[in-house]
C-alpha positions as CSV (number, residue, x, y, z in Angstrom):
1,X,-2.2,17.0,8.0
2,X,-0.1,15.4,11.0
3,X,1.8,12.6,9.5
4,X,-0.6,10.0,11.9
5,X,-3.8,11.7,10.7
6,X,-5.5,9.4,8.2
7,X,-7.2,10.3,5.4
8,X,-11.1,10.6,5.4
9,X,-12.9,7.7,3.4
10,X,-13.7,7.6,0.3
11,X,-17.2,7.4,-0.3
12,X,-17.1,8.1,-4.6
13,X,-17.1,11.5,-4.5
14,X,-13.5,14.3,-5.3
15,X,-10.9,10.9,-5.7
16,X,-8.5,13.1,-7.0
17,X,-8.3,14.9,-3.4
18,X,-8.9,11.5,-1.7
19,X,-5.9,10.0,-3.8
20,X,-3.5,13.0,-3.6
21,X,-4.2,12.7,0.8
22,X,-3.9,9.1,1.0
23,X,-0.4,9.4,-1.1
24,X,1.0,11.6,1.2
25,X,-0.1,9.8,4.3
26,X,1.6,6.6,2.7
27,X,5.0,8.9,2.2
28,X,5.0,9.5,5.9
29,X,4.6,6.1,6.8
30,X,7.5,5.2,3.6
31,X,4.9,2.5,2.1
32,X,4.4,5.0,-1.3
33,X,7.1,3.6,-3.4
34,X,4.6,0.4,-3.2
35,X,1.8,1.4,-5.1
36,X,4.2,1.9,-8.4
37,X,7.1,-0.6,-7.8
38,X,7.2,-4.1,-8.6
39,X,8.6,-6.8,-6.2
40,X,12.2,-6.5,-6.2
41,X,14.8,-9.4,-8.1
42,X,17.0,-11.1,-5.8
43,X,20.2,-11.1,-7.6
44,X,21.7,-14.8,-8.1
45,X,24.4,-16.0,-5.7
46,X,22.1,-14.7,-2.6
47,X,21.1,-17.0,0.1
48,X,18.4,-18.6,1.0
49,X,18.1,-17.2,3.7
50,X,18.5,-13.5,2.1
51,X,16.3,-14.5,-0.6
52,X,13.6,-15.2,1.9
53,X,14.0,-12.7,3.6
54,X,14.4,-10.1,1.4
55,X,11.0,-11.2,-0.1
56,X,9.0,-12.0,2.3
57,X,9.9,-8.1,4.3
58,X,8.5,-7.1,0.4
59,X,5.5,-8.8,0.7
60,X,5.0,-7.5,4.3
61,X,5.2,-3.9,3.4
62,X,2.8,-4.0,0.2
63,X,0.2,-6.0,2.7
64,X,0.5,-3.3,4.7
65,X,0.2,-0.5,1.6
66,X,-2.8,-2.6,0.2
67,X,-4.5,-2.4,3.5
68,X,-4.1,1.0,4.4
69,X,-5.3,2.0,0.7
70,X,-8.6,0.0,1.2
71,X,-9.3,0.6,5.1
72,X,-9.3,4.2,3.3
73,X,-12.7,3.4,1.4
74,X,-15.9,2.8,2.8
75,X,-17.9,-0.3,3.2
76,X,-19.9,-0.8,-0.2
77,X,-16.2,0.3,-2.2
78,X,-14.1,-1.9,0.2
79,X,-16.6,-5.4,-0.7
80,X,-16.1,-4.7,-4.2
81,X,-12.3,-3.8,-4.4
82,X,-10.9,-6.0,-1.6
83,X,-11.2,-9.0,-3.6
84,X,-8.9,-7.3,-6.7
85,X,-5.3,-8.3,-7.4
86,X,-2.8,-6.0,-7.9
């Protein structure tokens, strides 16, 4: 798979294949480490201005990670999964 080649969608059927693909395409686009790492702490004595920034690029990427995982299902899975926090 060329690392711009997305995934088929997942319609329900084979989601260990599905799941296996869509984590390699996130690894080529370095998003994968979102799907098992929590937000990171901002150590104390950083500035505001670090501290914001250093969370909001976090918040950025996993939008970004969240989105490609569900533009990877289809219609009737993306209406029930879109709403779901993480």
């Amino acid at each position: 798979m060329a690392p711009a080649e997305k995934p088929r969608k997942f319609a329900g059927i084979d989601f260990k294949l599905w799941k296996q693909k869509k984590f390699f395409y996130l690894t080529t686009l370095c998003l994968q480490r979102f799907t098992s790492e929590d937000a990171p702490e901002v150590p104390d004595g950083t500035s505001d201005k670090e501290h914001f920034m250093i969370v909001e690029a976090w918040k950025h990427s996993d939008f970004f990670c969240r989105n490609y995982i569900l533009s990877g299902l289809q219609d009737d899975l993306y209406n029930v999964y879109s709403g779901t926090k993480t």
